[in-house]
Backbone as a printed PyTorch tensor [residue, N CA C, xyz], in Angstrom:
tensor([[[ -74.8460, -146.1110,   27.5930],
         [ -74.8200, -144.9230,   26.7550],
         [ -73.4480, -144.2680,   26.8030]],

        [[ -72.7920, -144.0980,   27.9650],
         [ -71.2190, -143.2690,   27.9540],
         [ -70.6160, -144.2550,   27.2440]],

        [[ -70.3720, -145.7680,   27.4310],
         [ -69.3690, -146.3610,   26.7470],
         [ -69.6040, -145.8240,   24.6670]],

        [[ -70.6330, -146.0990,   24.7930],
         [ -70.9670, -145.7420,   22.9410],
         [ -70.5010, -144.4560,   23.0340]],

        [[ -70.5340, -143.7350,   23.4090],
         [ -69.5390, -141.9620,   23.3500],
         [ -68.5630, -141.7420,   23.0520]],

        [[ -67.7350, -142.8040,   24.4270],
         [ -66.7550, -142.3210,   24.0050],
         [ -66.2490, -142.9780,   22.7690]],

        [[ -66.4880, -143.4750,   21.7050],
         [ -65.3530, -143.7500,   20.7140],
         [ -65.4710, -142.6090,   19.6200]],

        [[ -66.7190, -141.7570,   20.0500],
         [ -67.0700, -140.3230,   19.1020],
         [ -66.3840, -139.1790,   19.5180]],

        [[ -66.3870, -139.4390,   20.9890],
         [ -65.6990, -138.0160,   21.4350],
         [ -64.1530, -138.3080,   21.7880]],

        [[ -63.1900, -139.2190,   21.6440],
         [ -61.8040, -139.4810,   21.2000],
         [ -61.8810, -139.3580,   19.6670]],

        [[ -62.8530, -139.4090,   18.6450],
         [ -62.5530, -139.7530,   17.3350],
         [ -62.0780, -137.6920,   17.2700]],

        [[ -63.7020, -137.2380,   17.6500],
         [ -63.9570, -135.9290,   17.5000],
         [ -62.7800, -134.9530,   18.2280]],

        [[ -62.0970, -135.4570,   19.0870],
         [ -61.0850, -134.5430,   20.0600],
         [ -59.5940, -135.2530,   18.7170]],

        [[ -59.2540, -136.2900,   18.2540],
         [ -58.1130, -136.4200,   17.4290],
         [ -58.8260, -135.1910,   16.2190]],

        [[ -59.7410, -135.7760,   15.3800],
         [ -60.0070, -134.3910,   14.1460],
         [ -59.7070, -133.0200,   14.8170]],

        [[ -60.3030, -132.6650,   15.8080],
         [ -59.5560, -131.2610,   16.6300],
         [ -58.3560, -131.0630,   16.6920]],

        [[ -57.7300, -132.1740,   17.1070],
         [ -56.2300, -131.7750,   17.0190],
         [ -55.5510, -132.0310,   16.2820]],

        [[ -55.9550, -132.6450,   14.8020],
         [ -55.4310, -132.2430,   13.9100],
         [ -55.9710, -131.7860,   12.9090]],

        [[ -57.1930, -130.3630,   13.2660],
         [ -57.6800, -129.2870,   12.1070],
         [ -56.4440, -128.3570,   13.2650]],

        [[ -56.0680, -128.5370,   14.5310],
         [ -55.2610, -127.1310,   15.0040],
         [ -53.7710, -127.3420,   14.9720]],

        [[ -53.5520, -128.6860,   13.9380],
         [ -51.9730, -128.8570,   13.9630],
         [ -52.3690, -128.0250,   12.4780]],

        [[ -53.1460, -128.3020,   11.5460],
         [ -52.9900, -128.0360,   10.3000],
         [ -53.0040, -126.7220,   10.2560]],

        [[ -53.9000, -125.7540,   11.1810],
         [ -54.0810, -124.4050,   11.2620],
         [ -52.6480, -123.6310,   11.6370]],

        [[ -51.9870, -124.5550,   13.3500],
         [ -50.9130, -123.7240,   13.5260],
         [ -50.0670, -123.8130,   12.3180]],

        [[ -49.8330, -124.8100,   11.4330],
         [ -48.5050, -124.7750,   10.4980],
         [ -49.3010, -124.3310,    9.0780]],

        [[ -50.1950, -124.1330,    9.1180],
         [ -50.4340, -123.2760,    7.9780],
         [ -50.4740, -121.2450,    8.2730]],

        [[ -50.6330, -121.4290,    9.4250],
         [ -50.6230, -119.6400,    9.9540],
         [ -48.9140, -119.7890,   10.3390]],

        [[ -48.3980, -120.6280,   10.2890],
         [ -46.4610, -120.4350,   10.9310],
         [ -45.8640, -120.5050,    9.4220]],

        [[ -46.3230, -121.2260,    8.3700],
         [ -45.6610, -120.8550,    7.1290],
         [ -46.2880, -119.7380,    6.4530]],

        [[ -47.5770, -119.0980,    6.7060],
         [ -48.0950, -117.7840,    5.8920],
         [ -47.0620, -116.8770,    6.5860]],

        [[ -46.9550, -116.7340,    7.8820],
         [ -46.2500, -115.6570,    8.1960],
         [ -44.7830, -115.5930,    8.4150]],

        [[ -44.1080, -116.4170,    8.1780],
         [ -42.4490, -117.0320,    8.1120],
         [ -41.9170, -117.2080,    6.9050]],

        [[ -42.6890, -116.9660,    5.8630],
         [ -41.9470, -117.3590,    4.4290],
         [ -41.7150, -116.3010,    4.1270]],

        [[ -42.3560, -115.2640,    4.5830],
         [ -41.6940, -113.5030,    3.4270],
         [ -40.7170, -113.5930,    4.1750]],

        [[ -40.1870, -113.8160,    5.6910],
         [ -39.2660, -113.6870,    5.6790],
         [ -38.0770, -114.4720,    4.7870]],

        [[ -37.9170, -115.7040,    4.3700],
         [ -37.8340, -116.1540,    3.8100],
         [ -37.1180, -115.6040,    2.1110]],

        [[ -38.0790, -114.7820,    2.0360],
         [ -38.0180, -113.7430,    0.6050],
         [ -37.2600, -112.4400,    0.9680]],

        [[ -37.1250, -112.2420,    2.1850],
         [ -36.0250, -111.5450,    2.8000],
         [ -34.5430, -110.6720,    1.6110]],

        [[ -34.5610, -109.7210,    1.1640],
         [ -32.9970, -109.5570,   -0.1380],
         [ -32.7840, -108.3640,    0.9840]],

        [[ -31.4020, -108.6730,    1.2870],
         [ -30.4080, -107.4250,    1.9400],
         [ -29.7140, -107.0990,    0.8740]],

        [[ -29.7180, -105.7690,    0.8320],
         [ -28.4010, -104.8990,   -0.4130],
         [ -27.3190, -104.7140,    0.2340]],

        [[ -26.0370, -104.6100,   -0.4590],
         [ -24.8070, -104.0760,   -0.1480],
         [ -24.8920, -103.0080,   -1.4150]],

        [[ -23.2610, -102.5620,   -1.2670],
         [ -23.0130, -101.8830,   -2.2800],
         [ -23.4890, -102.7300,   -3.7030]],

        [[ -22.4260, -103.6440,   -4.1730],
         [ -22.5050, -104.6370,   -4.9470],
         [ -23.5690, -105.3630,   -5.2030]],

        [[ -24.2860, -105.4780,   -4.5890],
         [ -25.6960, -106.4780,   -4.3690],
         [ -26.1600, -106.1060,   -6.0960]],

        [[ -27.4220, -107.1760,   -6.5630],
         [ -27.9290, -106.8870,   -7.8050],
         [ -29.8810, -106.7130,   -6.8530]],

        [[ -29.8200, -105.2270,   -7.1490],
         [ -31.5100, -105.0390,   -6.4860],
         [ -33.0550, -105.5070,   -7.1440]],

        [[ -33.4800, -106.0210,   -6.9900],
         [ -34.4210, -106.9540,   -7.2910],
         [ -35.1180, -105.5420,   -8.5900]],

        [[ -35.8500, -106.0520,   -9.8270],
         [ -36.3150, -104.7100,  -10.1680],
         [ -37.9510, -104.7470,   -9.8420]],

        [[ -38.1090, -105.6110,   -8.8920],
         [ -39.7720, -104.8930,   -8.2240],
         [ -39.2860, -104.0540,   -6.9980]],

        [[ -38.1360, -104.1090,   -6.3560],
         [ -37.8120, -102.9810,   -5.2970],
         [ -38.8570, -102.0020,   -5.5740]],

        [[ -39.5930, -101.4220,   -4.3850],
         [ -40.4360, -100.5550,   -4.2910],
         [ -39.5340,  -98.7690,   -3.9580]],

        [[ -40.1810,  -97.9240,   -4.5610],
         [ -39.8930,  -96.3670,   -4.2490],
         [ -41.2550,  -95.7970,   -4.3510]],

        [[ -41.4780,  -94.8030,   -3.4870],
         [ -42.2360,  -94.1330,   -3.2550],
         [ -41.9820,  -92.3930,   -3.7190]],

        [[ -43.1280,  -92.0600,   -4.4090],
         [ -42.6940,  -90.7610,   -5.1560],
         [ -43.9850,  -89.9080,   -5.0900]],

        [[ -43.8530,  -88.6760,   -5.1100],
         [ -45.1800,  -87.6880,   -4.9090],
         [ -44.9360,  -86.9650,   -6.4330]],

        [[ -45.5750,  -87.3730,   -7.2160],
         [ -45.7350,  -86.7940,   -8.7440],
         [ -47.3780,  -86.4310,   -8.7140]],

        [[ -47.2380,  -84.7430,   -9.0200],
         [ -47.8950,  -84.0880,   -8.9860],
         [ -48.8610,  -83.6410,   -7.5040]],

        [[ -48.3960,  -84.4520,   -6.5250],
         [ -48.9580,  -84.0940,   -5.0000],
         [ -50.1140,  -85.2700,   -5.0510]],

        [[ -49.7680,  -86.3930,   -5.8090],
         [ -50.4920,  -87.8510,   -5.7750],
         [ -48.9720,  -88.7470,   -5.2180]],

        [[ -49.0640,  -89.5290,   -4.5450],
         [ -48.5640,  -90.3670,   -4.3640],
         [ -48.1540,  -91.9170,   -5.0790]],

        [[ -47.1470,  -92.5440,   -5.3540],
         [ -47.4870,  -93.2680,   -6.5120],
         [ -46.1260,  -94.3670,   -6.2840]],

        [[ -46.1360,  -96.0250,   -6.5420],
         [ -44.9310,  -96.5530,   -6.4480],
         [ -44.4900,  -96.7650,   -7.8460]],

        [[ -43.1660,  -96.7500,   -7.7110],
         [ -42.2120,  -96.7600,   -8.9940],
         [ -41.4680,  -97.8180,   -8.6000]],

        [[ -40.8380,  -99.1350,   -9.4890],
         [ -40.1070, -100.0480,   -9.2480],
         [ -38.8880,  -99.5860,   -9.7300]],

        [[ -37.8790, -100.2600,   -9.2610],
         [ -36.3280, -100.3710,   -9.3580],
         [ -36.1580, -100.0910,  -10.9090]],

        [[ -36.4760, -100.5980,  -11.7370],
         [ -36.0840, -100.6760,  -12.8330],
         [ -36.3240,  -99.3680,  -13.9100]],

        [[ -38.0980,  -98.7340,  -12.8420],
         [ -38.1200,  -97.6150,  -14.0840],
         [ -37.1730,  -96.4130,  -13.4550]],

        [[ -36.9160,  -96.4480,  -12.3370],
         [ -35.9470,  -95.7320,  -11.7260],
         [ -34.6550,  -95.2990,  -12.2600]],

        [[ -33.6830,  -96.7520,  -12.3720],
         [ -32.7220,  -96.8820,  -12.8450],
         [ -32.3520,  -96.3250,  -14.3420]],

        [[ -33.7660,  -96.6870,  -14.6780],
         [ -33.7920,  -95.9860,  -16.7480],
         [ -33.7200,  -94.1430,  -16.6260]],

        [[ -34.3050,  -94.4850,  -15.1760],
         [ -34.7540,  -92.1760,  -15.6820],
         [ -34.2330,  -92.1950,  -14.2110]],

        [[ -33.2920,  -91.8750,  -13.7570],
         [ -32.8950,  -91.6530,  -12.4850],
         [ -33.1020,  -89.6050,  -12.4180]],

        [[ -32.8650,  -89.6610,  -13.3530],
         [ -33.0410,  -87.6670,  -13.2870],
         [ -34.5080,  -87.3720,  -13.1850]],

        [[ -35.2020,  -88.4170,  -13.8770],
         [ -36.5550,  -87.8050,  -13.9360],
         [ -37.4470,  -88.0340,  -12.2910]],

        [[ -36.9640,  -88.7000,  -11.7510],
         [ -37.3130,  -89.3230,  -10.1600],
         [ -36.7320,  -88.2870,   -9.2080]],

        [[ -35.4820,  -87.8300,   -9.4840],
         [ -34.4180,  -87.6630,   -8.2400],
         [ -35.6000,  -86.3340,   -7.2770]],

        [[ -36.3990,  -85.8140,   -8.2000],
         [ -36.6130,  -84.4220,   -7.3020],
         [ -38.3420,  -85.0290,   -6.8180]],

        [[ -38.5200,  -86.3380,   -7.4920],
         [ -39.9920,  -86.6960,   -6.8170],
         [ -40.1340,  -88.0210,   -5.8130]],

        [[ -38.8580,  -88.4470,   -5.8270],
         [ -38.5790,  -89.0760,   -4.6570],
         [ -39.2070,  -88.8810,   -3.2940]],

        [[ -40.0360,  -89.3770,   -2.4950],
         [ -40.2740,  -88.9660,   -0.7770],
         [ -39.0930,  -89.5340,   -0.1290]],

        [[ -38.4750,  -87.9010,    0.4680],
         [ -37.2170,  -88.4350,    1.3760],
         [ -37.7800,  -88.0600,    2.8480]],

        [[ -38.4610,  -87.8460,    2.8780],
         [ -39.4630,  -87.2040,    4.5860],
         [ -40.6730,  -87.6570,    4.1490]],

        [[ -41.1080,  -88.5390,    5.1110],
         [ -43.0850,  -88.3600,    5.1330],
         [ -43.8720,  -87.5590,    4.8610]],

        [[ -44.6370,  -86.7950,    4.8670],
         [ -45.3720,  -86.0680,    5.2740],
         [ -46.1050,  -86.4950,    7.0040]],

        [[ -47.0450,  -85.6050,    7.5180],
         [ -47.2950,  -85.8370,    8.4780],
         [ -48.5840,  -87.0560,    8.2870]],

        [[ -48.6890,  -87.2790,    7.1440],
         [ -49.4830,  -88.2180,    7.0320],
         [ -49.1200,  -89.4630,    7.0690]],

        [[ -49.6810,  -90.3450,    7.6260],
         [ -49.3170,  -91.9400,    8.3130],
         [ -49.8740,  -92.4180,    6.8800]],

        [[ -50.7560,  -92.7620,    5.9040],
         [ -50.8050,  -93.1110,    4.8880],
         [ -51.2940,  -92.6020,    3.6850]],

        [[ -50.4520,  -93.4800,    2.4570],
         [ -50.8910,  -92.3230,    1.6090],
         [ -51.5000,  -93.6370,    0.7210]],

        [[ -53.0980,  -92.8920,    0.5590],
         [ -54.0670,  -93.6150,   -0.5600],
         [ -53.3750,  -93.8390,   -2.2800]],

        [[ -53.1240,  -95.0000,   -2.3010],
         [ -52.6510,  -95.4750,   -4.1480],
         [ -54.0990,  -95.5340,   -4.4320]],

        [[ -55.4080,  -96.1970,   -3.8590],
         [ -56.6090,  -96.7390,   -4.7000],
         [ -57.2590,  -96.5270,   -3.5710]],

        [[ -58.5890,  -97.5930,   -4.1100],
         [ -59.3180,  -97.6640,   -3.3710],
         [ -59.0860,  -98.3760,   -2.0350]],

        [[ -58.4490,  -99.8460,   -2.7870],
         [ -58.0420, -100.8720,   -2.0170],
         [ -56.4190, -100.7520,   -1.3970]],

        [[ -55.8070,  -99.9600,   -1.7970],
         [ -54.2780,  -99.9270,   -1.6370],
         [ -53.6840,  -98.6190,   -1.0470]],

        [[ -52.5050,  -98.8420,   -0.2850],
         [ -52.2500,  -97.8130,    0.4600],
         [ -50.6590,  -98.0830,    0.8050]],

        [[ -49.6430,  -97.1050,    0.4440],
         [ -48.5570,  -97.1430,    1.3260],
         [ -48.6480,  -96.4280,    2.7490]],

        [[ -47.6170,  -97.0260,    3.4580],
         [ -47.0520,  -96.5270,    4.4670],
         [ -45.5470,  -95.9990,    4.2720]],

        [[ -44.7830,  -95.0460,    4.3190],
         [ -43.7810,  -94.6370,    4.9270],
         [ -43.5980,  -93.9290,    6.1270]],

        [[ -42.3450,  -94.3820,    6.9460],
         [ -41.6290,  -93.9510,    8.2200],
         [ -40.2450,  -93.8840,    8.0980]],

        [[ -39.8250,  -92.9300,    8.4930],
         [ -38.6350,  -92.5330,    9.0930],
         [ -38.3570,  -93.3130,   10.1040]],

        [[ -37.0670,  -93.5890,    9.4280],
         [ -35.7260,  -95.2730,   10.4520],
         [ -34.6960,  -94.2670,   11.0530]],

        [[ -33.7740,  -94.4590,   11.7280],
         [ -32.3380,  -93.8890,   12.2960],
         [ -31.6820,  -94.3710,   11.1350]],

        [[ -30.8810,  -93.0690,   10.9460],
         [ -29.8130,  -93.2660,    9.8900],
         [ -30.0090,  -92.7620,    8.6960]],

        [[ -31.6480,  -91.3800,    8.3510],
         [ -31.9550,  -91.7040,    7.4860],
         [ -32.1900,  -92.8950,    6.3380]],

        [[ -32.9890,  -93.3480,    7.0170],
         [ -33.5820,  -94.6560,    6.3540],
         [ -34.7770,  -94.5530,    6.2230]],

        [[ -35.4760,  -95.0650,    5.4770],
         [ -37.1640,  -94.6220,    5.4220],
         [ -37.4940,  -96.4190,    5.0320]],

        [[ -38.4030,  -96.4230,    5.8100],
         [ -39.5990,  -97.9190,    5.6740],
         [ -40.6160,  -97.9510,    4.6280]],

        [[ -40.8180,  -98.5750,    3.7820],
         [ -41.8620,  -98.5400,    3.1340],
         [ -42.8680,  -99.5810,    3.2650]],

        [[ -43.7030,  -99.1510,    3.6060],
         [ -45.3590, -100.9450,    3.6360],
         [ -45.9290, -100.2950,    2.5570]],

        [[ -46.3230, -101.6570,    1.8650],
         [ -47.2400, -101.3330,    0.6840],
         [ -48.3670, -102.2840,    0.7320]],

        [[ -49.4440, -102.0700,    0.7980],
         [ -50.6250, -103.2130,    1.6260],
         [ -51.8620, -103.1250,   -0.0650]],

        [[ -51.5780, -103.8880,   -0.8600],
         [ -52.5880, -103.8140,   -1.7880],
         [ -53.3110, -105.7140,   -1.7950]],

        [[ -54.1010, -105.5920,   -2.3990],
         [ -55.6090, -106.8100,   -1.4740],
         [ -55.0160, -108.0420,   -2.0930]],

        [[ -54.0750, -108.5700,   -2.5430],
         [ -53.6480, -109.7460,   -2.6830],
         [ -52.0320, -109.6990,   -2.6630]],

        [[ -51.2070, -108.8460,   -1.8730],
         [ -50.1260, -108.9210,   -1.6770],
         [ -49.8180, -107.6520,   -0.5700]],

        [[ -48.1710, -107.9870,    0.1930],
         [ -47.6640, -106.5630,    0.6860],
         [ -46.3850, -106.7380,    0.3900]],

        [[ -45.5430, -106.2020,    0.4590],
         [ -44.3980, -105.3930,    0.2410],
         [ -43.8250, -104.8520,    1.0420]],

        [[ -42.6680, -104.7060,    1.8420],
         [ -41.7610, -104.0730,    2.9010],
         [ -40.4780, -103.5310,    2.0000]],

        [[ -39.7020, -102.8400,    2.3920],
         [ -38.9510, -101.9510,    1.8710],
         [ -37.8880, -101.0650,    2.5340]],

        [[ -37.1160, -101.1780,    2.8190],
         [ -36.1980,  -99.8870,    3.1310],
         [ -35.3440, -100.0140,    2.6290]],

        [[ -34.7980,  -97.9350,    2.7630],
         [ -33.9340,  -97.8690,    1.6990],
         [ -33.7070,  -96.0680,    2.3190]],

        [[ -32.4460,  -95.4840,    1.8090],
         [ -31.9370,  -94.4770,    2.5570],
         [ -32.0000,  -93.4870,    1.0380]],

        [[ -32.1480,  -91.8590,    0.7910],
         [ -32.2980,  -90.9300,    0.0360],
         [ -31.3990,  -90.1020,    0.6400]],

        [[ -30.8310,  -89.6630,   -0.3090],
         [ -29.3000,  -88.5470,    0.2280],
         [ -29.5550,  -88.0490,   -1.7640]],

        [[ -29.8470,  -86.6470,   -1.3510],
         [ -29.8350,  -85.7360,   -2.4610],
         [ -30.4940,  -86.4130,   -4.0720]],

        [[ -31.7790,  -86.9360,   -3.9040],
         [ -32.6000,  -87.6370,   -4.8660],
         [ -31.9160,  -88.9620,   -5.2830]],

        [[ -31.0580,  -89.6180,   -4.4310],
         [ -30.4020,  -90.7510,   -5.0290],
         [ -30.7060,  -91.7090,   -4.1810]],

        [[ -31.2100,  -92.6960,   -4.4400],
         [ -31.8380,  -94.0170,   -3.3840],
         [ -30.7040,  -95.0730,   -3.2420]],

        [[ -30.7480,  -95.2840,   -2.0560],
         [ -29.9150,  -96.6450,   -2.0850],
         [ -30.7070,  -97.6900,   -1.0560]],

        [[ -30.9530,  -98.6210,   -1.7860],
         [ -31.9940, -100.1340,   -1.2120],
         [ -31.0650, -100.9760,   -0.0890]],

        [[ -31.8270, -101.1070,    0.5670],
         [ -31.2650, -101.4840,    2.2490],
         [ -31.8040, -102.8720,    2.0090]],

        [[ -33.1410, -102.9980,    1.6680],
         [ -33.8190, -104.9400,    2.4310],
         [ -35.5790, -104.8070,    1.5320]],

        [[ -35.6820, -105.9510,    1.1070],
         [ -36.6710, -106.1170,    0.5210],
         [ -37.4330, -107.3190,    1.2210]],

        [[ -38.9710, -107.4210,    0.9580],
         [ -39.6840, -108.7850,    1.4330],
         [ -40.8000, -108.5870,    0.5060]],

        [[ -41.7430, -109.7550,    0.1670],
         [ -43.1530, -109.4620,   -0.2480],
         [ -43.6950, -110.9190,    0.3080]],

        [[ -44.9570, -110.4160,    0.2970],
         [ -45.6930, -111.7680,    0.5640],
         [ -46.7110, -111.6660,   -0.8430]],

        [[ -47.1520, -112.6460,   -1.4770],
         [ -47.6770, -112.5290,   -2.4780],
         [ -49.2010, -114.1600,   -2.2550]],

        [[ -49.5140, -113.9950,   -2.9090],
         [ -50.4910, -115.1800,   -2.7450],
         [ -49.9520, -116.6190,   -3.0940]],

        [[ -48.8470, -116.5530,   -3.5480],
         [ -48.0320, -118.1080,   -3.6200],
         [ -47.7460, -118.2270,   -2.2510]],

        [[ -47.7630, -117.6370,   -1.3430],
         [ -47.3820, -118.4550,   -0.2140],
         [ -48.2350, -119.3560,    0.4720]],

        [[ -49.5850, -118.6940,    0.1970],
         [ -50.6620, -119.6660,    1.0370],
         [ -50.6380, -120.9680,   -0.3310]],

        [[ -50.1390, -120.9730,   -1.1240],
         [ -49.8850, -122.3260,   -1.9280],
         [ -48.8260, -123.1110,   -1.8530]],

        [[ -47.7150, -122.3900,   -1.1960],
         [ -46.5610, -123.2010,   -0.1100],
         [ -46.8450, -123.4890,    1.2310]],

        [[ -47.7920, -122.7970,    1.6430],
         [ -48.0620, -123.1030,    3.1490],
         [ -49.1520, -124.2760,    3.3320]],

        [[ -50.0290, -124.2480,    2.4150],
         [ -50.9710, -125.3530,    2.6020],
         [ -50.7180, -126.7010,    1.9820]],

        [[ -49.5890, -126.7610,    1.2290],
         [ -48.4800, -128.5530,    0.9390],
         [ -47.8730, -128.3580,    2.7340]],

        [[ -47.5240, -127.5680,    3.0030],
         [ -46.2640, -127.4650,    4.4030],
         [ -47.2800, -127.8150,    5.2760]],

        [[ -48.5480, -126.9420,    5.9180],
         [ -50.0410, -128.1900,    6.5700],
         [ -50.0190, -129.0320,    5.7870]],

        [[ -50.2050, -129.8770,    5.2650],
         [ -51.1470, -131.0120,    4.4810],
         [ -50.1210, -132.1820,    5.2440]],

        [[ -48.7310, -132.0250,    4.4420],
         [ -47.8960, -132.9270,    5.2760],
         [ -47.4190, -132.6200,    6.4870]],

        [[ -47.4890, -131.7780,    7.0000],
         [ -47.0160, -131.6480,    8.3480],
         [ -47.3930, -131.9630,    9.3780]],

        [[ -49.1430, -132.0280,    9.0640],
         [ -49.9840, -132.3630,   10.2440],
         [ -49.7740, -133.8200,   10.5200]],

        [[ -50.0890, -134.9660,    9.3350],
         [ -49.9110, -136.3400,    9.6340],
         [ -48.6010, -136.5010,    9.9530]],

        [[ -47.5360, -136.1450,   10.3240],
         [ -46.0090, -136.1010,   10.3350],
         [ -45.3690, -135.6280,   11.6340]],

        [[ -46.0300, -134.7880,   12.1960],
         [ -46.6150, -134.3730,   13.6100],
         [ -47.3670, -135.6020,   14.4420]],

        [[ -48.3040, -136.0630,   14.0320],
         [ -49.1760, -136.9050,   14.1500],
         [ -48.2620, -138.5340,   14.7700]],

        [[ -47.6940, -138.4560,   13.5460],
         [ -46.6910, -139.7200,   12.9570],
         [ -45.5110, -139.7830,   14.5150]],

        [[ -45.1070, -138.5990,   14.6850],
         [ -43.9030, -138.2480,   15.3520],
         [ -44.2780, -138.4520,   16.8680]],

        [[ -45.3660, -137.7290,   17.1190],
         [ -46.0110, -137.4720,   18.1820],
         [ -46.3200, -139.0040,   18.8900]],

        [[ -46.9640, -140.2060,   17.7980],
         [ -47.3390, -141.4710,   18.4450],
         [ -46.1320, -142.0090,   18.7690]],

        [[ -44.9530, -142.4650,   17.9680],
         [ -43.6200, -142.5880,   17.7610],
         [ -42.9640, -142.8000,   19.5210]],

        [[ -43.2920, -141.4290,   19.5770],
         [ -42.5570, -140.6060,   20.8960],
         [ -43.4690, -141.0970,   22.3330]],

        [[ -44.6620, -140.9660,   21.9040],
         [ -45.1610, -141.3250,   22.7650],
         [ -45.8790, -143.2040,   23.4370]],

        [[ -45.7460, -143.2570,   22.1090],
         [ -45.4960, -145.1820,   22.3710],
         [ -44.1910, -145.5520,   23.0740]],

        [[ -42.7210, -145.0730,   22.3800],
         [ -41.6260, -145.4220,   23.3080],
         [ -41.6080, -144.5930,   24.6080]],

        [[ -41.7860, -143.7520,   25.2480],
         [ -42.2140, -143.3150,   26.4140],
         [ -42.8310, -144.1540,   26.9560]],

        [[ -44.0700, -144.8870,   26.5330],
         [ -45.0530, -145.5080,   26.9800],
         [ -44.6530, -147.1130,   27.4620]],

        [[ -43.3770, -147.7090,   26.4540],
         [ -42.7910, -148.6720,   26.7600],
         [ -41.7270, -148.8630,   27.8030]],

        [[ -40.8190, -147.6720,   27.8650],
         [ -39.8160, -147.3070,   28.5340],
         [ -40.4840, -147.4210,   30.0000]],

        [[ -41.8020, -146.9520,   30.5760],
         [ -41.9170, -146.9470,   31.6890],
         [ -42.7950, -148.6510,   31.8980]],

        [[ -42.6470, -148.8260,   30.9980],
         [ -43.5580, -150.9680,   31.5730],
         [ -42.6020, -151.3840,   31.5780]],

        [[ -41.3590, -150.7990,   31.4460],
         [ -40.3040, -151.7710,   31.7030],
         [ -39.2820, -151.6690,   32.6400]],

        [[ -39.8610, -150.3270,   33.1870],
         [ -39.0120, -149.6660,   34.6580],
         [ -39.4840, -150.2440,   35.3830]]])
């Protein structure tokens, strides 16, 4: 009876270890690619026009992108959030919510957490005028880059792993 086993429980321990090669490199590319999407501003830089701003129009909270900004910069400058409030988040919906914090340097952080994407953000306010520091998003294309990056990675791992461990395996029958 053990000999008939084991060729189930080596089959069943390889599928294990490679549903947890496919898992680690599908959870190491979900969370490594926004960086990836990473935009630092300079002066010169061209700012993405989904750049996120955060604005309190009418004592609602609300995001405005780069672009409608740039068109009405007067109409923003005095509804801009250049200080938090003491509130840690401010409700967009049901499902959605920013975060802003205060950085050193006057700099302010922005998280924007809505149910099929987030958004990171900073960016510095000096007298209603924004200037964009660093952008990221994660959007739902990534788990459609991350799961080609598992698919091949695991047998390739797999591939690498026997490779390595067959010549190891030869190297010492011949010591």
């Amino acid at each position: 009876m053990e000999l008939k086993m084991k060729p189930i429980i080596e089959k069943v321990g390889k599928l294990l270890i490679n549903v947890l090669i496919f898992v680690f490199l599908f959870g190491g590319a979900y969370f490594v690619l926004p960086y990836a999407s990473l935009q630092t501003y300079t002066e010169s830089s061209r700012v993405s026009l989904m750049f996120p701003l955060a604005i309190l129009d009418h004592g609602t909270a609300r995001i405005i992108d780069w672009s409608s900004y740039q068109r009405n910069v007067d109409l923003y400058k005095d509804k801009i959030i250049s200080a938090p409030t003491q509130k840690e988040y401010y409700r967009l919906s049901q499902h959605e919510f920013l975060r802003l914090t205060p950085a050193p340097n006057n700099v302010l952080k922005l998280f924007i957490y809505e149910e099929d994407w987030h958004c990171w953000a900073k960016y510095s306010v000096s007298n209603g005028i924004v200037k964009p520091i660093s952008y990221r998003i994660r959007t739902p294309s990534v788990m459609f880059i991350g799961f080609p990056v598992a698919l091949i990675g695991t047998p390739l791992i797999g591939w690498a792993y026997k490779r390595f461990f067959r010549r190891n395996r030869t190297r010492e029958k011949t010591e």
